[in-house]
mmCIF file of the N, C-alpha and C atoms, coordinates in Angstrom:
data_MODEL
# 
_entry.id   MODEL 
# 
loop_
_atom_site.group_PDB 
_atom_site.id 
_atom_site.type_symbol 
_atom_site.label_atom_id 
_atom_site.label_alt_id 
_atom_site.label_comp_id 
_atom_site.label_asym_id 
_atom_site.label_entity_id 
_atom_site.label_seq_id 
_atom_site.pdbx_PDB_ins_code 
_atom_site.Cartn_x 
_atom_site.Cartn_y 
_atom_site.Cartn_z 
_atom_site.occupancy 
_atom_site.B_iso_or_equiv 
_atom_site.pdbx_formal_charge 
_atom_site.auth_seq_id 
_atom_site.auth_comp_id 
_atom_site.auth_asym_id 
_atom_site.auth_atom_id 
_atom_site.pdbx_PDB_model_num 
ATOM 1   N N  . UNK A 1 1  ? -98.527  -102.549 68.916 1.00 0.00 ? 1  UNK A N  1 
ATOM 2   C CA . UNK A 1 1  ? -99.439  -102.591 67.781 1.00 0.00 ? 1  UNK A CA 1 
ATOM 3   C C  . UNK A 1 1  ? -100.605 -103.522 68.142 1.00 0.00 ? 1  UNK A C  1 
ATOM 4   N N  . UNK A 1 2  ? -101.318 -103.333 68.120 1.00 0.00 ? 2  UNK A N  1 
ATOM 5   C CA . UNK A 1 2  ? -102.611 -103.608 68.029 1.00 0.00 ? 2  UNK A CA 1 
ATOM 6   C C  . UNK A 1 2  ? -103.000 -104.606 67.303 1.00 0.00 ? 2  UNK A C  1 
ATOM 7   N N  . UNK A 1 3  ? -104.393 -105.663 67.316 1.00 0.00 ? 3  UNK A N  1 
ATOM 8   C CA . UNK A 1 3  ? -104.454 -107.072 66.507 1.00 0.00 ? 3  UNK A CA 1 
ATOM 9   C C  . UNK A 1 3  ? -105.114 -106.456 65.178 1.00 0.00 ? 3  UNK A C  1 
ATOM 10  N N  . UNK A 1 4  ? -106.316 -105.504 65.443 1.00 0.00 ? 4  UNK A N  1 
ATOM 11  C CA . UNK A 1 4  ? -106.348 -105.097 64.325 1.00 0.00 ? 4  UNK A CA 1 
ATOM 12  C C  . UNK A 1 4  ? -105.171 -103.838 63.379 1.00 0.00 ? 4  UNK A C  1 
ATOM 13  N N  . UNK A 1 5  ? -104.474 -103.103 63.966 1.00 0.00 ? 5  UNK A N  1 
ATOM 14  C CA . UNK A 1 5  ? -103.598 -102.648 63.006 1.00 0.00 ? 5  UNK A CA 1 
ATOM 15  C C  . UNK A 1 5  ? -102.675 -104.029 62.564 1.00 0.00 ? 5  UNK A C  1 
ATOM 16  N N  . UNK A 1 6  ? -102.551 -104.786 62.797 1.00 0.00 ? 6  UNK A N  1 
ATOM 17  C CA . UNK A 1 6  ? -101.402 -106.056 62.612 1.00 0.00 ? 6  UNK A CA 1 
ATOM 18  C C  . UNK A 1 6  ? -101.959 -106.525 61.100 1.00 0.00 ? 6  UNK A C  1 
ATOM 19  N N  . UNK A 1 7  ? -103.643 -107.005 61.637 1.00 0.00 ? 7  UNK A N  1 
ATOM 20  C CA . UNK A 1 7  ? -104.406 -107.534 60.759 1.00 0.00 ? 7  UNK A CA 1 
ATOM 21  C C  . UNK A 1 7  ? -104.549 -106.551 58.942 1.00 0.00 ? 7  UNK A C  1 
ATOM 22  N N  . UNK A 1 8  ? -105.063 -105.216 59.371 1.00 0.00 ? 8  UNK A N  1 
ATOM 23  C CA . UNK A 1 8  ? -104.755 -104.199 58.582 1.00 0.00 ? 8  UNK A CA 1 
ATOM 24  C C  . UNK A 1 8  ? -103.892 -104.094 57.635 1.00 0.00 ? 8  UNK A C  1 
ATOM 25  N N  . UNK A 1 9  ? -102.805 -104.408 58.146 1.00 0.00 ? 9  UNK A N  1 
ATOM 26  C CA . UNK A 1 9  ? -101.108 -104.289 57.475 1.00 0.00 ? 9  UNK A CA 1 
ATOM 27  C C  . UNK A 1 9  ? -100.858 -105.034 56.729 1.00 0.00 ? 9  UNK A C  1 
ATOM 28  N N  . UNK A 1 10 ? -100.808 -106.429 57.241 1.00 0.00 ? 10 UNK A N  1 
ATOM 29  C CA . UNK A 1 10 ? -100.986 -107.234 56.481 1.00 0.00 ? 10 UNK A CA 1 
ATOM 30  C C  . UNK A 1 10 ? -101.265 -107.165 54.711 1.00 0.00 ? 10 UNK A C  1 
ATOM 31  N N  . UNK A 1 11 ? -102.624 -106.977 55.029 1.00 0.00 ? 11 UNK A N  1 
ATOM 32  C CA . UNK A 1 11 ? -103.285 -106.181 54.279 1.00 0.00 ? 11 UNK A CA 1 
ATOM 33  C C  . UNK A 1 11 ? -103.044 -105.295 53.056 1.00 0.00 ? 11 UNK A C  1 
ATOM 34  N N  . UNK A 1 12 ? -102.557 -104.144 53.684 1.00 0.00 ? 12 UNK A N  1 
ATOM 35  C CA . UNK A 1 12 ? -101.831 -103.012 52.936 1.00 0.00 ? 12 UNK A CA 1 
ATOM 36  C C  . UNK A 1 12 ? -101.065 -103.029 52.457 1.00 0.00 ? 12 UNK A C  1 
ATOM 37  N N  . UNK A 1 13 ? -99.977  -104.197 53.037 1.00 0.00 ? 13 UNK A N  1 
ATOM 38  C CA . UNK A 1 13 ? -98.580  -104.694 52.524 1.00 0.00 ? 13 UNK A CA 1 
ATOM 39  C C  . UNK A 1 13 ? -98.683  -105.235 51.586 1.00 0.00 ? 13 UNK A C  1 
ATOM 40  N N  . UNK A 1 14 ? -99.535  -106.394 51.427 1.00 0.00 ? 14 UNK A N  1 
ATOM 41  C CA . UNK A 1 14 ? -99.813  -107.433 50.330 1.00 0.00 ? 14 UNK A CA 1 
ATOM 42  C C  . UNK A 1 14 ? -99.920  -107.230 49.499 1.00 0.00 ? 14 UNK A C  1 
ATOM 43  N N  . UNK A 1 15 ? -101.366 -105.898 49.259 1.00 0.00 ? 15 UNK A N  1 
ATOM 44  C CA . UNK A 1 15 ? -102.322 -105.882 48.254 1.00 0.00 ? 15 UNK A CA 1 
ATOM 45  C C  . UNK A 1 15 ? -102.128 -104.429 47.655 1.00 0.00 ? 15 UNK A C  1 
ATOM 46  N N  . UNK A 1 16 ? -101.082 -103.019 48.604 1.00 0.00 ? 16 UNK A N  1 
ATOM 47  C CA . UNK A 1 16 ? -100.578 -102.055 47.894 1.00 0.00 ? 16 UNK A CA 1 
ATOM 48  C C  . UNK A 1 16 ? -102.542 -101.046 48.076 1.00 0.00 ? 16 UNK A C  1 
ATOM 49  N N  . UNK A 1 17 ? -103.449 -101.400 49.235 1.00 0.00 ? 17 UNK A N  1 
ATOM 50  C CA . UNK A 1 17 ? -104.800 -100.884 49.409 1.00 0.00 ? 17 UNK A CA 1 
ATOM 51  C C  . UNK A 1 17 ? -104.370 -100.011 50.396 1.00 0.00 ? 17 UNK A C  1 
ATOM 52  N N  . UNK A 1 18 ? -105.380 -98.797  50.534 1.00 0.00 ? 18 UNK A N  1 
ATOM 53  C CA . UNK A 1 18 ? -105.585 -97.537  51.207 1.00 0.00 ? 18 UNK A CA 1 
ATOM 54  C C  . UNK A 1 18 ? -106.345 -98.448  52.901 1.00 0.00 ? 18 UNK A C  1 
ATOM 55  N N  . UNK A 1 19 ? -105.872 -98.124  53.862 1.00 0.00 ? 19 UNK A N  1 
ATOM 56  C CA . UNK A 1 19 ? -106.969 -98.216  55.061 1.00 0.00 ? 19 UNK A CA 1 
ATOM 57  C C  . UNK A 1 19 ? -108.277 -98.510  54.527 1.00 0.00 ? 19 UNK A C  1 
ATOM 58  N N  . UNK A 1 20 ? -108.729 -97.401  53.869 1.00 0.00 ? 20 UNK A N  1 
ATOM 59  C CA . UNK A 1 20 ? -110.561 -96.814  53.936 1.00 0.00 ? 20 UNK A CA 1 
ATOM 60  C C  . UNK A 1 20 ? -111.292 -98.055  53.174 1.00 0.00 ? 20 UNK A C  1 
ATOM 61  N N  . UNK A 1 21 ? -110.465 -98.681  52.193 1.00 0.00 ? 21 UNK A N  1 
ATOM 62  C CA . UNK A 1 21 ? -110.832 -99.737  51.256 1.00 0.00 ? 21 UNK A CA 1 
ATOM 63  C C  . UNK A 1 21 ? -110.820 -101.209 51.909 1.00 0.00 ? 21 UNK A C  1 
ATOM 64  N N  . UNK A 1 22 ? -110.491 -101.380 52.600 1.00 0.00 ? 22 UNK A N  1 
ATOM 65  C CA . UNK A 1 22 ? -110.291 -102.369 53.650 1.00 0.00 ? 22 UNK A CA 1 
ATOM 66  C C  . UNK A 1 22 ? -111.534 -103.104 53.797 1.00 0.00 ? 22 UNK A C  1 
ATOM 67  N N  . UNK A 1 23 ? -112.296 -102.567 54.638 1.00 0.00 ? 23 UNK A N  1 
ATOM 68  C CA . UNK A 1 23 ? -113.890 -103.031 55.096 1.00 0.00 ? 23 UNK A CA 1 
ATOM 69  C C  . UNK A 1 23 ? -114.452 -104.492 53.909 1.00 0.00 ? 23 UNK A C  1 
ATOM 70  N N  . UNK A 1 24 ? -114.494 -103.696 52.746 1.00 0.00 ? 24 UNK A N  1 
ATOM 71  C CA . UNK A 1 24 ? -115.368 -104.120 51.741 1.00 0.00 ? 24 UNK A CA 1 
ATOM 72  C C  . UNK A 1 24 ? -115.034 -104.673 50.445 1.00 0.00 ? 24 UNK A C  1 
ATOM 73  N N  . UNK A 1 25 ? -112.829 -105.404 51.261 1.00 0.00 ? 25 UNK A N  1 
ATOM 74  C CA . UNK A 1 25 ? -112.334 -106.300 50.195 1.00 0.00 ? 25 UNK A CA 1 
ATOM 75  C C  . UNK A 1 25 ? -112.555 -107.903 50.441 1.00 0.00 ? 25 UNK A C  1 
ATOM 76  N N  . UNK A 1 26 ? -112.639 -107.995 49.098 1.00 0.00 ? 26 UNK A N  1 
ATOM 77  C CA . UNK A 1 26 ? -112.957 -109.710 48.715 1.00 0.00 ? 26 UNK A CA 1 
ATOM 78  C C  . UNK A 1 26 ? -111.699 -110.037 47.615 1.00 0.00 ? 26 UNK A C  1 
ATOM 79  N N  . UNK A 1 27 ? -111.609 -111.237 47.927 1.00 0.00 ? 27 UNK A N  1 
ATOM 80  C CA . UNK A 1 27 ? -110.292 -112.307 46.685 1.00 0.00 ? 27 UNK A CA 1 
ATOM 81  C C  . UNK A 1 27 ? -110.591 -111.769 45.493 1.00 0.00 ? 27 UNK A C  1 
ATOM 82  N N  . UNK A 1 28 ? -109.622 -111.458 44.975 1.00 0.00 ? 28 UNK A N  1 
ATOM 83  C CA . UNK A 1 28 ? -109.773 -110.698 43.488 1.00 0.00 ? 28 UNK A CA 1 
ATOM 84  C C  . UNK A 1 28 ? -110.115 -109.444 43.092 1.00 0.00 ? 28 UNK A C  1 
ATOM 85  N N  . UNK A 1 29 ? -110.948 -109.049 44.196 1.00 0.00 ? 29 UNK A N  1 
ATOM 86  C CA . UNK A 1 29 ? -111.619 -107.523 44.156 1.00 0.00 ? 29 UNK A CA 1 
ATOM 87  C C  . UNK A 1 29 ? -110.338 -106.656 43.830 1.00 0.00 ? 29 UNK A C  1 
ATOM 88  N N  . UNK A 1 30 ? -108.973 -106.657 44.064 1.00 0.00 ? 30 UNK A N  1 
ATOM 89  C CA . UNK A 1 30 ? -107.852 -106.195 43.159 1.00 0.00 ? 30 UNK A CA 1 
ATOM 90  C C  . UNK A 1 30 ? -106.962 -106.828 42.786 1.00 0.00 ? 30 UNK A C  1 
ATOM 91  N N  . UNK A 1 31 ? -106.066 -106.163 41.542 1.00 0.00 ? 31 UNK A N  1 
ATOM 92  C CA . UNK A 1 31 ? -105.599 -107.173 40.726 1.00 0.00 ? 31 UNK A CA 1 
ATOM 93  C C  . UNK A 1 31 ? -104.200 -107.652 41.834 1.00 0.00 ? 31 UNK A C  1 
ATOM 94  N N  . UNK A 1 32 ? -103.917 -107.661 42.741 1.00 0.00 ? 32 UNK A N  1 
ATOM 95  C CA . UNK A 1 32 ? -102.847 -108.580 43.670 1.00 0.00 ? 32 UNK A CA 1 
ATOM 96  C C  . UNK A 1 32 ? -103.368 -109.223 44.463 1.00 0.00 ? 32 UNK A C  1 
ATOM 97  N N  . UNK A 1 33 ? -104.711 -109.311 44.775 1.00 0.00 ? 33 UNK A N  1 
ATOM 98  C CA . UNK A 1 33 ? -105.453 -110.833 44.963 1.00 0.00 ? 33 UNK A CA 1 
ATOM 99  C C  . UNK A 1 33 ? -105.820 -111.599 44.778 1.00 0.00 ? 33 UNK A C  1 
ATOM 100 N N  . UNK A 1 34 ? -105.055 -112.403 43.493 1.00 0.00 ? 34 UNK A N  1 
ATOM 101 C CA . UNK A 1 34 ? -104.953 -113.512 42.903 1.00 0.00 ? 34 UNK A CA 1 
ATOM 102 C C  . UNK A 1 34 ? -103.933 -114.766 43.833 1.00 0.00 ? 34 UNK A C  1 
ATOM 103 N N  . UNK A 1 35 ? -104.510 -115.752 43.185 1.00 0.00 ? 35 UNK A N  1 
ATOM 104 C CA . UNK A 1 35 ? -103.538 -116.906 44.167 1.00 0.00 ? 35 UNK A CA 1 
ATOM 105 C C  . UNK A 1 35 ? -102.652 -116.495 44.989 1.00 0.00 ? 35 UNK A C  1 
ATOM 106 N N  . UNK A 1 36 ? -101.423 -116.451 44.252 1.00 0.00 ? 36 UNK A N  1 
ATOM 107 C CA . UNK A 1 36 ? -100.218 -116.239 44.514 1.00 0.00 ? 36 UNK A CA 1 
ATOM 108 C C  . UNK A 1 36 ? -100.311 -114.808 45.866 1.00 0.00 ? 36 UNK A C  1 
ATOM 109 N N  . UNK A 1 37 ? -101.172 -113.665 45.490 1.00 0.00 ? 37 UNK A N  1 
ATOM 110 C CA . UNK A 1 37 ? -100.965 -112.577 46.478 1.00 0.00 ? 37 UNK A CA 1 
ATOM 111 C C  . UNK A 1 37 ? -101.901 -113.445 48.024 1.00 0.00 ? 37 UNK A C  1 
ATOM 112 N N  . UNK A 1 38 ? -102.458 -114.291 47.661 1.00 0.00 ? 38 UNK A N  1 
ATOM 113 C CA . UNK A 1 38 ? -103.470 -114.777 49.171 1.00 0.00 ? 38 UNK A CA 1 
ATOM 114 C C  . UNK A 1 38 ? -102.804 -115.783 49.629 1.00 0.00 ? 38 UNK A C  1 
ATOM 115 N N  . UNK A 1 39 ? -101.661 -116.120 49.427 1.00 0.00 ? 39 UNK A N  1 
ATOM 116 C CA . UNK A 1 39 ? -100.604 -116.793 49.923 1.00 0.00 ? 39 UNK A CA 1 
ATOM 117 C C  . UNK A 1 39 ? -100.015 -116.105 50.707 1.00 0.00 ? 39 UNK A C  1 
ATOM 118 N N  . UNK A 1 40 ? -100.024 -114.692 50.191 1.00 0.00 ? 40 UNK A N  1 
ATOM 119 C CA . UNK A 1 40 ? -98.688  -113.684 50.387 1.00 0.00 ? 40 UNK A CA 1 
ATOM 120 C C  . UNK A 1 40 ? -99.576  -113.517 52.024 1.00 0.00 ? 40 UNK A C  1 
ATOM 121 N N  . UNK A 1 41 ? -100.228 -113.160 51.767 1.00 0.00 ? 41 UNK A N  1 
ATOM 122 C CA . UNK A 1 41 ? -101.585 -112.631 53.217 1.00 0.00 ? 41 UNK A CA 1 
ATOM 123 C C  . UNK A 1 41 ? -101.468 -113.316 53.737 1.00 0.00 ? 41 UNK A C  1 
ATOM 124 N N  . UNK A 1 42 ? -101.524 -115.041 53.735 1.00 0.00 ? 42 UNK A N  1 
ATOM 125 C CA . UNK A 1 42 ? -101.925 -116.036 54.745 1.00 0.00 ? 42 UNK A CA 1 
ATOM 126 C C  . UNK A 1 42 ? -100.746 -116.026 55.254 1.00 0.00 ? 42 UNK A C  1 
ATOM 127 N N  . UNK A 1 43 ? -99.454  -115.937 54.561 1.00 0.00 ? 43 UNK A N  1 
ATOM 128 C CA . UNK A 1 43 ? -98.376  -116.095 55.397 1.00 0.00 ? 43 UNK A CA 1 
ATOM 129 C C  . UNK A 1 43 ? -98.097  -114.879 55.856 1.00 0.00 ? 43 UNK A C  1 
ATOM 130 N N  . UNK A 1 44 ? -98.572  -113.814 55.832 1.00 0.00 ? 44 UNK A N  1 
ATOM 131 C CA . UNK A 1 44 ? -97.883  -112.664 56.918 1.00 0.00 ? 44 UNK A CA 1 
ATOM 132 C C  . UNK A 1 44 ? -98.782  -112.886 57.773 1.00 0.00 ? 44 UNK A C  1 
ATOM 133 N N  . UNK A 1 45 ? -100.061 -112.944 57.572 1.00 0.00 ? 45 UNK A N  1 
ATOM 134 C CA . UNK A 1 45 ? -101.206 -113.223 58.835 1.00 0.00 ? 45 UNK A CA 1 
ATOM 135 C C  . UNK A 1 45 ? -100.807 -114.320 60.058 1.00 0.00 ? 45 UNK A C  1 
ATOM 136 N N  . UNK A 1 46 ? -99.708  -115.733 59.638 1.00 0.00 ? 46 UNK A N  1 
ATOM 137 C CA . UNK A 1 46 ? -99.668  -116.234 60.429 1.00 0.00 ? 46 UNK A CA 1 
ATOM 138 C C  . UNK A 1 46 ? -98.351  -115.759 61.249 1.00 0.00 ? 46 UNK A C  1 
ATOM 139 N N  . UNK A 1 47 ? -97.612  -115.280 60.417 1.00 0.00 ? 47 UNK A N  1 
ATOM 140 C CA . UNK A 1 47 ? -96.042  -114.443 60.994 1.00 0.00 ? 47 UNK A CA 1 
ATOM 141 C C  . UNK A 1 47 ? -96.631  -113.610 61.825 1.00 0.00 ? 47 UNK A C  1 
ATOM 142 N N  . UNK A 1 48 ? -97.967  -112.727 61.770 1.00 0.00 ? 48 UNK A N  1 
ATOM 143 C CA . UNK A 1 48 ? -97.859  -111.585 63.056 1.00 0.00 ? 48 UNK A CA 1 
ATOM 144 C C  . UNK A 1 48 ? -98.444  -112.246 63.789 1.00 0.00 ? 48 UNK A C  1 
ATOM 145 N N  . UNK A 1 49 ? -99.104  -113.421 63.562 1.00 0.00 ? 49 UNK A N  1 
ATOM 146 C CA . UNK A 1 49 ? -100.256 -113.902 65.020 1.00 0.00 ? 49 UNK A CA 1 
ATOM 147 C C  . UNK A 1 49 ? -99.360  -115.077 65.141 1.00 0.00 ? 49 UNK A C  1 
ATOM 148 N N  . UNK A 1 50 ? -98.591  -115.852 64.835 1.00 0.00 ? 50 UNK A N  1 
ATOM 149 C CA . UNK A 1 50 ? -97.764  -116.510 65.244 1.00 0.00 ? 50 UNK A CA 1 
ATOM 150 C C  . UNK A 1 50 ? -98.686  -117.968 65.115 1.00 0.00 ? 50 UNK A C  1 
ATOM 151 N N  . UNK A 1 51 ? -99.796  -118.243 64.245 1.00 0.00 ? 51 UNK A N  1 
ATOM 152 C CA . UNK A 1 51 ? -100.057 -119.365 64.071 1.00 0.00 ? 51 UNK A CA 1 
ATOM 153 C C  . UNK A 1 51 ? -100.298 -120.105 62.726 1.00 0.00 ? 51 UNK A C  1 
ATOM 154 N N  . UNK A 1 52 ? -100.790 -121.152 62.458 1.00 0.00 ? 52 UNK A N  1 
ATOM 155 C CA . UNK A 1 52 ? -100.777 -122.119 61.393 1.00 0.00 ? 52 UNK A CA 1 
ATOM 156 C C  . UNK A 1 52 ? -102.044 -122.232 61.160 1.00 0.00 ? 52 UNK A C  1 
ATOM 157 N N  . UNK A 1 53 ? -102.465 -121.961 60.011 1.00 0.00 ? 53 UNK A N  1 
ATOM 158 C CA . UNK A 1 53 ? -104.023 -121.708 59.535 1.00 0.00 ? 53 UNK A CA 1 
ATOM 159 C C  . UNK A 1 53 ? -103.927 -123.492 58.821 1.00 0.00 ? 53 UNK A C  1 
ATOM 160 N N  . UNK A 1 54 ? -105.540 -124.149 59.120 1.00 0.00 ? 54 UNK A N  1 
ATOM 161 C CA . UNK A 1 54 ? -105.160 -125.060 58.388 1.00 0.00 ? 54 UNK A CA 1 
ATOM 162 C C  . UNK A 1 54 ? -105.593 -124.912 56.819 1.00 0.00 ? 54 UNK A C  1 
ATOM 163 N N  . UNK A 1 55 ? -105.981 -125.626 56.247 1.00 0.00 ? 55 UNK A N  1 
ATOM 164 C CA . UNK A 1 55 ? -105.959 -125.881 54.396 1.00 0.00 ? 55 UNK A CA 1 
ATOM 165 C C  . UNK A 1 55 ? -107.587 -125.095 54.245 1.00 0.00 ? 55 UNK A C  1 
ATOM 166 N N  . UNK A 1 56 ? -108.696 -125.340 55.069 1.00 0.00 ? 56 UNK A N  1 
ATOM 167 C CA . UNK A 1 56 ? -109.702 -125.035 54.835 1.00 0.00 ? 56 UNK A CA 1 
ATOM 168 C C  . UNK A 1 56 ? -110.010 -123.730 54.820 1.00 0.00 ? 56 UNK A C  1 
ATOM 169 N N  . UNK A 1 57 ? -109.227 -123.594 56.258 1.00 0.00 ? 57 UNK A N  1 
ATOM 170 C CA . UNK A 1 57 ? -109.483 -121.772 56.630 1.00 0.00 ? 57 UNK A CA 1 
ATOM 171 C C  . UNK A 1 57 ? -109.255 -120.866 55.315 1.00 0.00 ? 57 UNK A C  1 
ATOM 172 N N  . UNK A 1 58 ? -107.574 -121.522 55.072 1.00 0.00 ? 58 UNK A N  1 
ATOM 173 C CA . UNK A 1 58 ? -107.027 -121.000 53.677 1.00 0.00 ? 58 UNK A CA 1 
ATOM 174 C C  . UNK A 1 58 ? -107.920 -120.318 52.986 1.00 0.00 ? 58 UNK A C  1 
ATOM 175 N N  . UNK A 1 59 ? -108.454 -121.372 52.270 1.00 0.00 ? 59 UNK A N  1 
ATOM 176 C CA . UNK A 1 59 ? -109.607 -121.298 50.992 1.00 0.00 ? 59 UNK A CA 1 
ATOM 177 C C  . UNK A 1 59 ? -110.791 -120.796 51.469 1.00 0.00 ? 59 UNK A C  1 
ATOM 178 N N  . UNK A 1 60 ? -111.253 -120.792 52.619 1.00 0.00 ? 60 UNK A N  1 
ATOM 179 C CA . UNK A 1 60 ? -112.103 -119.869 52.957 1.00 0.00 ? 60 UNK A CA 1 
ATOM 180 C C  . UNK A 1 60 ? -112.221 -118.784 53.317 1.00 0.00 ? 60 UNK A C  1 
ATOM 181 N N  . UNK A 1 61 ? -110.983 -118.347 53.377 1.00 0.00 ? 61 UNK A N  1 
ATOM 182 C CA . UNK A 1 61 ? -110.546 -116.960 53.605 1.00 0.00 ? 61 UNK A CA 1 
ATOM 183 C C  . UNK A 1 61 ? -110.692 -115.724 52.538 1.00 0.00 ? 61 UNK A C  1 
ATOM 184 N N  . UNK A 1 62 ? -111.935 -115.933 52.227 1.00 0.00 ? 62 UNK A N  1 
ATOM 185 C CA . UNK A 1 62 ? -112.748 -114.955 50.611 1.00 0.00 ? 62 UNK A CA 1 
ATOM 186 C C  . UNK A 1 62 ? -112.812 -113.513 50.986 1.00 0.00 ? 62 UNK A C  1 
ATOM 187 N N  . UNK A 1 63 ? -112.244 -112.962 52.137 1.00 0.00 ? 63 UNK A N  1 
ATOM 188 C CA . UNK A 1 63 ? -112.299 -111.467 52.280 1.00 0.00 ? 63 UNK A CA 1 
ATOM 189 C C  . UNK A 1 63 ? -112.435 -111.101 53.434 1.00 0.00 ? 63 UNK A C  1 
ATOM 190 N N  . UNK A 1 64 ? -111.949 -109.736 53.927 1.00 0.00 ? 64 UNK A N  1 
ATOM 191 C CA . UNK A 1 64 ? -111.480 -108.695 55.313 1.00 0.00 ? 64 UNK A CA 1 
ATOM 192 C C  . UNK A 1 64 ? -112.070 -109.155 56.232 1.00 0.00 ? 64 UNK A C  1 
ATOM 193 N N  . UNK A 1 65 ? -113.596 -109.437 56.218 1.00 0.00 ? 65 UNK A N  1 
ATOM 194 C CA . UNK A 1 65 ? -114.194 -109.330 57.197 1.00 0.00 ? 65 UNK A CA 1 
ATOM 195 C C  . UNK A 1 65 ? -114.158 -110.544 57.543 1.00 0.00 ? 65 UNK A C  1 
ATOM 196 N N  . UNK A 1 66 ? -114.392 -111.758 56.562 1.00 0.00 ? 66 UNK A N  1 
ATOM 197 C CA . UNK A 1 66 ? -114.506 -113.260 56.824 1.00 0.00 ? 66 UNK A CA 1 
ATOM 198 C C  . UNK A 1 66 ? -113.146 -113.831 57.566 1.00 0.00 ? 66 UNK A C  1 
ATOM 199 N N  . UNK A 1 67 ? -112.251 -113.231 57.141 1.00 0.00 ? 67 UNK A N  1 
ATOM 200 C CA . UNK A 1 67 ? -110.745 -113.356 57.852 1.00 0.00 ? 67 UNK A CA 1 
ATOM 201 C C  . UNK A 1 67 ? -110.469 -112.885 59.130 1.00 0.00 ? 67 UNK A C  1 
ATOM 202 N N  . UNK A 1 68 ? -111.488 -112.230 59.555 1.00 0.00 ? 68 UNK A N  1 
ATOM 203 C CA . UNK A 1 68 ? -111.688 -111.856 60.734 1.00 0.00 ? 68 UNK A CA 1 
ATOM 204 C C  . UNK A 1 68 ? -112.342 -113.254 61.960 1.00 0.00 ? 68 UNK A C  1 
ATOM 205 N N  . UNK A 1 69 ? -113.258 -113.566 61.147 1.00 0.00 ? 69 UNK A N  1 
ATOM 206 C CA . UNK A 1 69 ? -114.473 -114.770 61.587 1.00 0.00 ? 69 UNK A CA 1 
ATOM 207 C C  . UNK A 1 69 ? -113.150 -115.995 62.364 1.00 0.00 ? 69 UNK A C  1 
ATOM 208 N N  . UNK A 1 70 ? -112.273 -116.161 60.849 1.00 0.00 ? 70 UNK A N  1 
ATOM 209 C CA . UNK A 1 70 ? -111.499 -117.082 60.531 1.00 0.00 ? 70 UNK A CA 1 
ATOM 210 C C  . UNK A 1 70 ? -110.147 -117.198 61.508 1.00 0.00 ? 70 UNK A C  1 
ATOM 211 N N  . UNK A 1 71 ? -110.067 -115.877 62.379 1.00 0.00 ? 71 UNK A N  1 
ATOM 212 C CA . UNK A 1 71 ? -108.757 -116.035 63.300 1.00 0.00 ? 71 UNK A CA 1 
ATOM 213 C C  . UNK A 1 71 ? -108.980 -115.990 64.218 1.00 0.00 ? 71 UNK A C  1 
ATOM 214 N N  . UNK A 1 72 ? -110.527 -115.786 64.516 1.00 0.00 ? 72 UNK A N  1 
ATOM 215 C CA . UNK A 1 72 ? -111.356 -116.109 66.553 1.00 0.00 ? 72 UNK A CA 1 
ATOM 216 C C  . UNK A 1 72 ? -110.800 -117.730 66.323 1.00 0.00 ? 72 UNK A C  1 
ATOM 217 N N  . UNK A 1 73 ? -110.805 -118.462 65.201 1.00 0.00 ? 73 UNK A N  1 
ATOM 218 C CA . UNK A 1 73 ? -110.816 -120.178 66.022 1.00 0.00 ? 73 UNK A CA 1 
ATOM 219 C C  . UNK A 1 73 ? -109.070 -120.345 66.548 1.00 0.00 ? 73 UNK A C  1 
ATOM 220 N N  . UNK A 1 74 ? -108.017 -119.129 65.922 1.00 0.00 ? 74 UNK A N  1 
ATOM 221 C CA . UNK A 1 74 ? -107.268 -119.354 66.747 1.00 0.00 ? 74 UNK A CA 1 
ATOM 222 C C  . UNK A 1 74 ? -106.584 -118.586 67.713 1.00 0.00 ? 74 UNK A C  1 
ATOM 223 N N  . UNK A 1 75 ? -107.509 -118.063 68.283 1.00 0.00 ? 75 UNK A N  1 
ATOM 224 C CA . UNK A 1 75 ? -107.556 -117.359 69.413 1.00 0.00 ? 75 UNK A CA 1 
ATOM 225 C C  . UNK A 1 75 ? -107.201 -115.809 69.050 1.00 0.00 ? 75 UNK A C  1 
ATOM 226 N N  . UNK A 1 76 ? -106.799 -115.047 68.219 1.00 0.00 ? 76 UNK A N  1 
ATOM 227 C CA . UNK A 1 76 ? -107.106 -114.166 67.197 1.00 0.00 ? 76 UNK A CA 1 
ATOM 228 C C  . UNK A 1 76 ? -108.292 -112.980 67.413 1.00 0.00 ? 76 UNK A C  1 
ATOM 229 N N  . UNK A 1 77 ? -108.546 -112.316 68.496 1.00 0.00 ? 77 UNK A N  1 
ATOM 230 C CA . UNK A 1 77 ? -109.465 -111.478 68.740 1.00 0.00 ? 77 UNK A CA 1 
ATOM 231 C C  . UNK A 1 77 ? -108.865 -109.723 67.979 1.00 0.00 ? 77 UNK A C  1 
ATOM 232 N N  . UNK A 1 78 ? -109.981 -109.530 66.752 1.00 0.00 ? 78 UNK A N  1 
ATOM 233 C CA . UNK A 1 78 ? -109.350 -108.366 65.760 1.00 0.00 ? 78 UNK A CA 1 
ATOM 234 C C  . UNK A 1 78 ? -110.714 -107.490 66.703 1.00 0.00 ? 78 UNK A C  1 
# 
């Protein structure tokens, strides 16, 4: 599997979203991305890449693409 299907899944798993909708999600943009579901994300995100996001990344982690930005610092190429 691949970093971006990993990344993807994640994703799909969490939030119950289609592939195609992916691109152009942000925190809240559906109703299981509230707190509690971007917990759910950060911790499968670090279970498939096998690392520890710190507190900032967390909270800056506002959507698909930015979460992308957010896993080059740990070595994380989607």
């Amino acid at each position: 599997m691949t970093n971006l299907e990993k990344y993807n899944e994640a994703f799909i798993s969490s939030f119950n979203v289609e592939e195609a909708a992916l691109a152009s999600l942000e925190y809240q943009g559906v109703k299981e991305w509230d707190s509690i579901g971007h917990m759910q994300l950060i911790s499968e995100l670090e279970d498939a890449f096998d690392i520890e996001m710190e507190t900032d990344d967390i909270v800056d982690f506002s959507g698909y693409e930015k979460g992308k930005e957010i896993l080059k610092k740990y070595g994380v190429e989607i």
